[in-house]
N, C-alpha and C positions, 0 to 999 in steps of 0.2 A: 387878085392876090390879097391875103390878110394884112393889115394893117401891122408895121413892124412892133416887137414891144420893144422896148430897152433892155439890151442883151448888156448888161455892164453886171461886173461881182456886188457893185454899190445898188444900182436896182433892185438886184433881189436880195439882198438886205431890206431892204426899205421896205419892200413887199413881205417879207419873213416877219418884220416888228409889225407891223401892221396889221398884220391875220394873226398875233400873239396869241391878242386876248379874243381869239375866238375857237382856240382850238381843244376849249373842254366843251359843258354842255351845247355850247350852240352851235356847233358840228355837228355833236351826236346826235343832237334834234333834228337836225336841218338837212342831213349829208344826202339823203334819197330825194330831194325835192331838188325839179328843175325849174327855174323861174323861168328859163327863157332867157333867151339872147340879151332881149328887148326891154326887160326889167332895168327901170332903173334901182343906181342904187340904192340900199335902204329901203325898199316896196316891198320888203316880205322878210319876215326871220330866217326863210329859207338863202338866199342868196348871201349870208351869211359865212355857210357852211361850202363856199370854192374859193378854195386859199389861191388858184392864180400860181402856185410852186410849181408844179410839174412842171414848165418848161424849163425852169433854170437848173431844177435836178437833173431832168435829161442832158442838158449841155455841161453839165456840173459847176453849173456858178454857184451851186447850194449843194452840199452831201448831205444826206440823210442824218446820220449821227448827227448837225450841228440841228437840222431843223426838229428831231427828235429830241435834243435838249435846251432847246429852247421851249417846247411844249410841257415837260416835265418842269423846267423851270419857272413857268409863268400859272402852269396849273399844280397840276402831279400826275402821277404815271396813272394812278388809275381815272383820275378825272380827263384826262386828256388818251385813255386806252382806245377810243374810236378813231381817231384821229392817228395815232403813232402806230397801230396796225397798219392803217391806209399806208401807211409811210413805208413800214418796214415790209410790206408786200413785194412796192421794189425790186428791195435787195433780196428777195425770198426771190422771186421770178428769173432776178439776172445769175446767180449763183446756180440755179436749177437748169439751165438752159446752158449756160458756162461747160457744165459735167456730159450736156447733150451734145454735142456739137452737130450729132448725125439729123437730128429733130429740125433744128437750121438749115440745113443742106436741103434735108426734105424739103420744105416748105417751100425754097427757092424756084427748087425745080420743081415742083407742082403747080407753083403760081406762072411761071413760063411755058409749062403745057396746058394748063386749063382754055376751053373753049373762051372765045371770045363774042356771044351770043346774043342776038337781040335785047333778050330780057337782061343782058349784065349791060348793058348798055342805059336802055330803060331808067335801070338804079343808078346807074352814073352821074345820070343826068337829072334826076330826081324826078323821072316820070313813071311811077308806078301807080298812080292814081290813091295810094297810103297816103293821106292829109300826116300825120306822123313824120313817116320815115323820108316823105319827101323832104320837107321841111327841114329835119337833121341834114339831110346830104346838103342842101343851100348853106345851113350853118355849117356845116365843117368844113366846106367849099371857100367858103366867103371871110370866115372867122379863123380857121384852124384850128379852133377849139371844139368842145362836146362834153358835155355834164358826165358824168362815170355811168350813172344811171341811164341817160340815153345812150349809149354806148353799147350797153346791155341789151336794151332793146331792141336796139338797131341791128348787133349781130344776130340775134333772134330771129327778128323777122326776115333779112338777108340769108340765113340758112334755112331755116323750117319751112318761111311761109311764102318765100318770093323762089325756093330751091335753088338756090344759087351757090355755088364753090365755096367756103370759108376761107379758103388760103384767098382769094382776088379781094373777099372783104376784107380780109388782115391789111391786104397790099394797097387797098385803096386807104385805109385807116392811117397805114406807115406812112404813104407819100402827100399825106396832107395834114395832121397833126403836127402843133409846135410840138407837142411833147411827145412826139413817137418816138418810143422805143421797141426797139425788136424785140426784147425778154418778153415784158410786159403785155405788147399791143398780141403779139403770137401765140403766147402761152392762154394769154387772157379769152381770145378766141377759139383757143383747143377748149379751153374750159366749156364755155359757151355749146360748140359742137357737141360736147361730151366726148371728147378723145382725150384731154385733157385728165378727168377724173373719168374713167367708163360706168356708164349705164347712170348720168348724175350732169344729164344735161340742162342747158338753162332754158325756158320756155317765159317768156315775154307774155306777160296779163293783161288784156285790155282794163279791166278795173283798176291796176296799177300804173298803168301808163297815164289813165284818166284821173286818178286819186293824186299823183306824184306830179303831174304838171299844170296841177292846179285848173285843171280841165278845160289848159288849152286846146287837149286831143281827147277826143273820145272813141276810140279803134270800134 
């Protein structure tokens, strides 16, 4: 099990003033770049750019509007526009899905009928022989957490390249993420599939995987 954080309204405050002053350029710079687990802090400009918020907005010790004006407040709205989209995605996801209700429903009962199959197994367990994706499943296993960017990747290779169901990835992503959210982690996933937007799927790069993690992985 992952290590607990401090679930208190005063924690993520502290975590909110904290990531202040980094939520204009060295986000924008930095927000594609996975350091890794195992980075300490301060080892890269990269690891900068994960503010550590998502879980308190999921549980709502934090609402968007306050951490979105405190970004305009410490920067300005356009300095800090990479960073308050990421935000305001959110609320874009949960509002979208709110109006769906049937898209929820689906997904429930797709993920309860989907086979239960060696190879979903395999990924479970983070034995696909992917030096990558195994790696992620140990981190979100172990941490509960996963870079936005691997996350990406990871649904990728889980749909395209491993052929694996989307709804069991979603449902593996929801039942182990601090910050899983159903709008978000769901919607984020249809994306991904391309059911989400049609015909405007996401396809995972090994020279991006390699470029953006600092070539800890080279697929």
């Amino acid at each position: 099990m992952p290590d607990p954080i401090p679930s208190t309204r005063t924690a993520a405050l502290s975590r909110l003033a904290a990531f202040a002053p980094r939520m204009g350029r060295h986000y924008a710079e930095g927000r594609n770049h996975d350091p890794g687990p195992n980075a300490p802090p301060g080892s890269s400009p990269e690891d900068a750019a994960v503010s550590g918020l998502s879980p308190y907005l999921r549980h709502r010790l934090l609402l968007e509007s306050e951490v979105v004006a405190i970004a305009v407040a410490s920067h300005n709205a356009a300095a800090a526009e990479s960073f308050i989209r990421e935000v305001l995605w959110r609320s874009y996801w949960k509002g979208w899905l709110e109006l769906r209700p049937a898209i929820w429903d689906d997904y429930r009962a797709d993920v309860a009928a989907a086979p239960r199959t060696p190879a979903l197994e395999a990924a479970l367990a983070g034995r696909t022989g992917l030096d990558c994706f195994d790696s992620w499943t140990h981190e979100l296993a172990t941490t509960g957490t996963l870079h936005n960017h691997a996350r990406m990747w990871f649904a990728s290779i889980w749909i395209f390249t491993l052929k694996l169901p989307w709804v069991l990835g979603a449902d593996f992503f929801l039942r182990h993420l601090r910050d899983g959210d159903a709008a978000s982690n769901t919607l984020s996933w249809r994306w991904v599939a391309g059911i989400q937007t049609p015909g405007k799927a996401y396809a995972a790069r090994a020279e991006n995987i390699a470029r953006f993690t600092g070539g800890r992985f080279d697929p």
